[in-house]
C-alpha positions as CSV (number, residue, x, y, z in Angstrom):
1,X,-4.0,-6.8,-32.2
2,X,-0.7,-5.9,-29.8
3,X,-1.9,-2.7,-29.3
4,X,0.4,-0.8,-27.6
5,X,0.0,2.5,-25.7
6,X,0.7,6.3,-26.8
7,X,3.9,8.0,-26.2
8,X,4.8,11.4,-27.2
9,X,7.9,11.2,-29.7
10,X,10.1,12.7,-27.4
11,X,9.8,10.1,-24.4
12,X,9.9,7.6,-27.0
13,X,13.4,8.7,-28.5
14,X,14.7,9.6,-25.1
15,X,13.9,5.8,-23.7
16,X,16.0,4.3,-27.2
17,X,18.8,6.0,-25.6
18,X,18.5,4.9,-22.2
19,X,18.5,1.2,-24.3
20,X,21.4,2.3,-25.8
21,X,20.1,2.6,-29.1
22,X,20.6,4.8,-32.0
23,X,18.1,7.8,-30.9
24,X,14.6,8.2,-33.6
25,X,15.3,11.2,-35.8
26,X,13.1,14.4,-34.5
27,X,9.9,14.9,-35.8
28,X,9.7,17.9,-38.2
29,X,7.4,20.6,-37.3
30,X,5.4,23.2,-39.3
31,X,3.8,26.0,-37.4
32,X,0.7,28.0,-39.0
33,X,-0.5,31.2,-37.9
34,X,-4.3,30.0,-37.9
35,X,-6.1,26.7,-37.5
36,X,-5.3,23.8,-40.4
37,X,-8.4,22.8,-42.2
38,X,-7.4,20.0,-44.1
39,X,-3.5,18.2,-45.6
40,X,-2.5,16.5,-48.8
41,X,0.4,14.5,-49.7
42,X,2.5,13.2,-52.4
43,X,6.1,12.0,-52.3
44,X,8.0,14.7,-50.1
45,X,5.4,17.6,-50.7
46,X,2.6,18.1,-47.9
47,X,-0.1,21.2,-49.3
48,X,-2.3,22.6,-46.1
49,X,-4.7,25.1,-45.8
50,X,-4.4,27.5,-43.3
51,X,-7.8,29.3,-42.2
52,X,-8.5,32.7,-42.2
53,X,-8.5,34.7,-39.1
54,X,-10.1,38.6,-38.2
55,X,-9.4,40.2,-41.8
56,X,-6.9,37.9,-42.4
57,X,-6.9,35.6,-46.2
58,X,-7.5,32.1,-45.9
59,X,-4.0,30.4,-47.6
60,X,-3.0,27.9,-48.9
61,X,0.9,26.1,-48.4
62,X,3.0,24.0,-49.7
63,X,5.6,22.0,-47.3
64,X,8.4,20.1,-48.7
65,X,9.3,17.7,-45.6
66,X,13.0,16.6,-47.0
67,X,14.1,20.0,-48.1
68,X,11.8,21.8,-45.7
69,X,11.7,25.0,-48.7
70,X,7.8,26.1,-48.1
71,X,5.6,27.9,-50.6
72,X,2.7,30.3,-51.0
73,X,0.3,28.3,-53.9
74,X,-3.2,30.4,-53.3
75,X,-4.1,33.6,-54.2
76,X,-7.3,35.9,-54.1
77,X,-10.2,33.6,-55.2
78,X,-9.2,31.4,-52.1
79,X,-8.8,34.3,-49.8
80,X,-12.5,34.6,-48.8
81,X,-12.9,30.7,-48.6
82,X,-14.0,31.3,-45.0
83,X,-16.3,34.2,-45.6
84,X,-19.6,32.8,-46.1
85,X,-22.1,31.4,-43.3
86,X,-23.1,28.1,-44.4
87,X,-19.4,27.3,-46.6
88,X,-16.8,24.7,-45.9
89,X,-14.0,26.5,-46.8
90,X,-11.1,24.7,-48.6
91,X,-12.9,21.1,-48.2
92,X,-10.5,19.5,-49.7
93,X,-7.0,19.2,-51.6
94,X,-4.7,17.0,-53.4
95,X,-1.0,16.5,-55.0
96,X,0.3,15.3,-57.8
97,X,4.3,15.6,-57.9
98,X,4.3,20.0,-58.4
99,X,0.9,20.3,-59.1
100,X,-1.9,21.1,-56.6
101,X,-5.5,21.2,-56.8
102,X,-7.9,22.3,-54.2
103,X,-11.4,22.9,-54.0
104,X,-13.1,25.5,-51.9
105,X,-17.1,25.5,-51.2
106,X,-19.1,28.7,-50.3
107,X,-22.3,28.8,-49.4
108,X,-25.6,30.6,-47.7
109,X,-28.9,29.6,-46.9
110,X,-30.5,29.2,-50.4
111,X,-27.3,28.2,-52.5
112,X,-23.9,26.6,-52.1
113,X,-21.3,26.4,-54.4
114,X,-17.9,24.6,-55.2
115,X,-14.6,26.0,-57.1
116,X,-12.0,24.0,-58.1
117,X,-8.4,25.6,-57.7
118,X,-5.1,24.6,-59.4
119,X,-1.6,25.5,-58.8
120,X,1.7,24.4,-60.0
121,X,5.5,24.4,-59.0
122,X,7.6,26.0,-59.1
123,X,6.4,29.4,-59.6
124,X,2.7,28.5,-57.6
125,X,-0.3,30.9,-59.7
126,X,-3.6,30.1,-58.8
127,X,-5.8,29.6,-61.8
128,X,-9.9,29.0,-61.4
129,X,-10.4,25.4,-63.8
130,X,-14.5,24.6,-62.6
131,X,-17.3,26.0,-60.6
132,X,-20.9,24.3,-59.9
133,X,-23.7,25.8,-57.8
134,X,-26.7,23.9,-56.4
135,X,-29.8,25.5,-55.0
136,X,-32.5,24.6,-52.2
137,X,-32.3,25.0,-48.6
138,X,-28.7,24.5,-47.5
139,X,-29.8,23.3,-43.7
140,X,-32.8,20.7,-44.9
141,X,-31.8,20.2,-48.8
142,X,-32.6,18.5,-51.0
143,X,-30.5,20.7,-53.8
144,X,-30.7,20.8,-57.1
145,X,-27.4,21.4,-59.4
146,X,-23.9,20.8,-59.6
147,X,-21.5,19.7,-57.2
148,X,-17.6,19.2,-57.3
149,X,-16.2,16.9,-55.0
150,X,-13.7,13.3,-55.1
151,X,-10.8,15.3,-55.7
152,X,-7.6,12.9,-55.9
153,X,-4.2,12.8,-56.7
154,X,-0.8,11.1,-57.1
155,X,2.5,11.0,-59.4
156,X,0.9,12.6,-62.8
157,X,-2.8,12.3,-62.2
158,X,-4.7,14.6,-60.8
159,X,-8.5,13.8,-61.3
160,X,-12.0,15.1,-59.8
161,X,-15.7,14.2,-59.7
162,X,-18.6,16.1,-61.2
163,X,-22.3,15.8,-60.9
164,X,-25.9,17.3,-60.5
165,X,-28.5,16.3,-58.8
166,X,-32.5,17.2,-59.7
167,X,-35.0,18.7,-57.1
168,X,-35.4,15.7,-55.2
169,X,-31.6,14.9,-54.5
170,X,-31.4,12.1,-57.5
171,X,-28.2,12.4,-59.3
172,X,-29.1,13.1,-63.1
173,X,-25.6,13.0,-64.3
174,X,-21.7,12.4,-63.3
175,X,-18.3,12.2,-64.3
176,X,-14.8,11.5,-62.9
177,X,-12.2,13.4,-64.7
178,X,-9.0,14.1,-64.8
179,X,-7.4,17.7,-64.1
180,X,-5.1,18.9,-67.2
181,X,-3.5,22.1,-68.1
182,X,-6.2,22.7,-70.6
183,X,-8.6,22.4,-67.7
184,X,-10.9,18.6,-66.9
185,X,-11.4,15.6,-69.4
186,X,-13.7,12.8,-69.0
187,X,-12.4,9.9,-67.8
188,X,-15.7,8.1,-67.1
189,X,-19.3,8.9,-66.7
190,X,-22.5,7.5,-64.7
191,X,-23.6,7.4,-61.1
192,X,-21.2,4.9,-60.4
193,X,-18.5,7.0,-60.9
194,X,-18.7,9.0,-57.8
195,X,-17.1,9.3,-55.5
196,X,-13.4,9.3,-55.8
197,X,-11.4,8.1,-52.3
198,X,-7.6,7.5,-53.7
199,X,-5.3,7.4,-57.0
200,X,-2.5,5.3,-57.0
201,X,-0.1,3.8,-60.3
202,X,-2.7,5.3,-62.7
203,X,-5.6,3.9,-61.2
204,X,-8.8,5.6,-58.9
205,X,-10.7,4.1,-56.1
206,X,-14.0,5.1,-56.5
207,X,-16.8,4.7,-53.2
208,X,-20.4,4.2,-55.0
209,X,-23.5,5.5,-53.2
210,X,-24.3,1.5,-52.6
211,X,-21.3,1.0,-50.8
212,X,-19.0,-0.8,-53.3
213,X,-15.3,0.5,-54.5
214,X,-14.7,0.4,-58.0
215,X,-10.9,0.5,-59.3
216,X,-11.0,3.0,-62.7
217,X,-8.1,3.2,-64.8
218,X,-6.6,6.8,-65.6
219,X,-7.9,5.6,-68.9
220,X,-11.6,5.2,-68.0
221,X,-11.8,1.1,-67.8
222,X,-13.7,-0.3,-64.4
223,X,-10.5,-2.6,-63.7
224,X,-12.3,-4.3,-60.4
225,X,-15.1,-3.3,-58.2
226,X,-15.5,-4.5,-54.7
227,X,-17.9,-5.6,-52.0
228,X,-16.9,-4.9,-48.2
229,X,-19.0,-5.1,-45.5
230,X,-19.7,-1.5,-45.3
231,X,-17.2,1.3,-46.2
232,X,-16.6,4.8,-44.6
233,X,-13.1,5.3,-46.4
234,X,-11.1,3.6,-49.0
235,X,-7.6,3.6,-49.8
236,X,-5.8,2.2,-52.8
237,X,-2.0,1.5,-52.9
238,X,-0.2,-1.1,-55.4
239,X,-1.5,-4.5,-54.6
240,X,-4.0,-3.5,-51.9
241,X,-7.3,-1.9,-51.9
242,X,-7.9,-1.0,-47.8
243,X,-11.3,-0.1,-46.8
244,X,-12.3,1.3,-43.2
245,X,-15.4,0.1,-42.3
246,X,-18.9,1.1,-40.2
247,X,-18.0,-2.3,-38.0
248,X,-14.2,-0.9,-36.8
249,X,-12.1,-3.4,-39.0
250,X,-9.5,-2.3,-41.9
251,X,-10.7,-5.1,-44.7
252,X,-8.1,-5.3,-47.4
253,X,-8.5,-6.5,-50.7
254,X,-5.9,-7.5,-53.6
255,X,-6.4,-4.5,-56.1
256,X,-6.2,-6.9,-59.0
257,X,-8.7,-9.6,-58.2
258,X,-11.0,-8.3,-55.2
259,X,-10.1,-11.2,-53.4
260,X,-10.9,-10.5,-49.2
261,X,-6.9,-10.7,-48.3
262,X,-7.3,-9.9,-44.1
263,X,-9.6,-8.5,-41.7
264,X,-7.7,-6.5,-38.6
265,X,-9.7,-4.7,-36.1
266,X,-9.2,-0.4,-35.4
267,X,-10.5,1.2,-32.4
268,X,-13.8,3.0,-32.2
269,X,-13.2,6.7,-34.0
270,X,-10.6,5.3,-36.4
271,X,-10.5,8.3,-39.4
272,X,-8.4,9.9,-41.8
273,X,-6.8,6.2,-43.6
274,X,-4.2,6.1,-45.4
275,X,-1.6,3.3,-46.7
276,X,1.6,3.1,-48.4
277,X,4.3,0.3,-48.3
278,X,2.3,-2.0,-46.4
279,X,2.0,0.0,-43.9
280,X,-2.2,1.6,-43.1
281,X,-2.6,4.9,-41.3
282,X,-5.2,6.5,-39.1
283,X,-6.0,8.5,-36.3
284,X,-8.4,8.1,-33.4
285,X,-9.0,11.5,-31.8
286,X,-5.9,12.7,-30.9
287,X,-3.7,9.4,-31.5
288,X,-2.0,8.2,-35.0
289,X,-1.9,4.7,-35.5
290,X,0.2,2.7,-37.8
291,X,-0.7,-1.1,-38.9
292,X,1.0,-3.7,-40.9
293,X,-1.3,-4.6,-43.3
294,X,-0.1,-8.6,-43.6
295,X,0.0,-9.2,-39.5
296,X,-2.2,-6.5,-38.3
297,X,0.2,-5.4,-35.5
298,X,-1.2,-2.2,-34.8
299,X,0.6,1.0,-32.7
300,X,0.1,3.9,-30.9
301,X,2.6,6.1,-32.4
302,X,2.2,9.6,-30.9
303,X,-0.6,11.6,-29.2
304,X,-1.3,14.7,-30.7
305,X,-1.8,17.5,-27.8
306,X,-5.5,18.2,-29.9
307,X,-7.5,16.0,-32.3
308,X,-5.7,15.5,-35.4
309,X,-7.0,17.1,-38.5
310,X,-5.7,14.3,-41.4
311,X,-3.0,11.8,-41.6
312,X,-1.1,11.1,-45.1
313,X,1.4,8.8,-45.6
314,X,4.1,8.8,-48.0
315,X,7.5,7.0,-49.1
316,X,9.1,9.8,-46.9
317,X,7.4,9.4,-44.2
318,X,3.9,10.1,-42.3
319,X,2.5,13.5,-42.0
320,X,-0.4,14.7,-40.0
321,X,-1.5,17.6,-38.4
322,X,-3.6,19.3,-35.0
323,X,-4.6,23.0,-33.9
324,X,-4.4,24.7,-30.4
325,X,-4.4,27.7,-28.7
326,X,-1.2,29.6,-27.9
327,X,-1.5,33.0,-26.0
328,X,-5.2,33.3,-27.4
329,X,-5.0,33.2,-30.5
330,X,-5.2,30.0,-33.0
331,X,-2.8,28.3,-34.0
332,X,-1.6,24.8,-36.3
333,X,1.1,22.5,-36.8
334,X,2.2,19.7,-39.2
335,X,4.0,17.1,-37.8
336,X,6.7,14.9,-40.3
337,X,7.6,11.0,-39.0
338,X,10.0,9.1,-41.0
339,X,9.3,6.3,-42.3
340,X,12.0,4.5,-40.9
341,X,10.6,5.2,-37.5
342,X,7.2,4.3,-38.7
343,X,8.4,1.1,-40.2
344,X,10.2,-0.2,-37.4
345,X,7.1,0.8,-34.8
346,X,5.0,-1.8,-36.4
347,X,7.8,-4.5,-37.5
């Protein structure tokens, strides 16, 4: 697997120049007054949500990691996303190019609900496109109503799943659409279409309840679907479909055909995949791994000085981010790599 162990990025440029190499470029660092609840990425632009803390909004950023300009994209509906006993809080996000779309969940012990958020660049407004509220017991379930969830993104398309599900948990109906400025249009319909993992070229990786992936055109046509050996997270990127499995292996697939391509093994705790040029991301606690999906050489890039939140990786570079304590009081950063210095890592 040549596994190789941890270092911190500045022991690891510091021994290049004792080589007498070229030294790696610094990392690029974002600091967040509050803990980071979950990242997004697309080409140079990372969006993170910052948590809410005392009387304090919850917010939501925007981080360009070439330019480095940052920007405000969240306003009041996403303020109190931290507010209520039993909610997520901004559960998750995506990008596409300028746009941004978020969703944040709320909840108490009898109801929860989901709002999806959009934003775009860049002159960021937060506009309100969906809501859906489900009621039951929120600690036991079953709940019965709507759900928003599988939101995805990449280049143009930005698309989203929604569903309901009757008294007894059953989904009744569901849809994976895509976000417009007019607000969401079906792309496709039926249990099958939820949920959404990735979006890549104008095409959606979709993880079914059964355990398959299904490849959905922007257009709505099932272009492949997939059977791995189990599935906990799926990530599609040109030619490759890359699944992380319950048995700690990264299969990948050809995105086209289906066809089984490799099987490489990932530690125990692998999380938070994502690919891009060949290359697979993930993190295992605190460490971010990089593996080359056609000889499965897999490294120990860094060690983050807490768990690591999410990992995204993009023709820039990787992103990922961790929280800590400084002087008592919470605290986040988002960490850039290059991708040169991500590339060469893993040949």
């Amino acid at each position: 697997m040549g596994l190789r162990l941890a270092l911190p990025v500045a022991l690891l440029a510091a021994l290049a120049l004792s080589a007498g190499a070229e030294p790696a470029p610094a990392p690029r660092i974002k600091n967040t007054k509050g803990w980071i609840e979950s990242i997004a990425m697309d080409g140079p632009r990372v969006a993170y949500d910052v948590g809410a803390q005392g009387s304090a909004c919850n917010k939501l950023f925007v981080w360009n990691v070439l330019t480095e300009g940052g920007a405000l994209v969240s306003g009041e509906g996403t303020c109190g996303a931290d507010s209520t006993s039993t909610g997520g809080g901004v559960v998750k996000i995506a990008v596409a190019g300028t746009r941004i779309a978020w969703i944040v969940n709320l909840g108490g012990n009898t109801e929860s609900s989901d709002y999806l958020y959009t934003a775009s660049l860049p002159h960021p407004t937060e506009r309100r496109l969906a809501s859906a509220t489900r009621r039951g017991d929120v600690d036991s379930g079953p709940l019965e109503g709507g759900w928003i969830g599988g939101l995805v993104g990449d280049g143009d398309l930005l698309a989203v799943n929604t569903w309901a599900t009757d008294d007894s948990g059953s989904v009744t109906r569901a849809s994976l659409r895509s976000i417009g400025a007019r607000g969401l249009s079906a792309i496709a319909t039926g249990p099958g279409t939820i949920v959404a993992e990735s979006a890549d070229l104008g095409r959606i990786a979709v993880l079914r309840a059964d355990g398959k992936v299904a490849i959905y055109s922007a257009g709505g046509t099932l272009l492949t679907a997939i059977a791995p050996s189990s599935a906990r997270e799926v990530a599609l990127r040109k030619d490759y479909v890359v699944v992380l499995t319950e048995g700690k292996t990264l299969e990948i697939y050809n995105a086209s055909t289906g066809a089984l391509v490799n099987t490489w093994p990932v530690p125990a705790g692998a999380a938070h995949l994502d690919v891009h040029s060949g290359i697979a991301v993930y993190s295992v606690w605190r460490t971010l791994h990089a593996l080359r999906l056609t000889t499965g050489k897999d490294v120990a890039l860094v060690t983050a000085k807490r768990k690591i939140v999410d990992v995204e990786i993009e023709a820039p570079g990787v992103a990922y981010a961790f929280n800590t304590v400084k002087r008592g009081k919470s605290v986040g950063d988002v960490v850039f790599l290059p991708f040169a210095q991500v590339g060469a890592a893993v040949g």
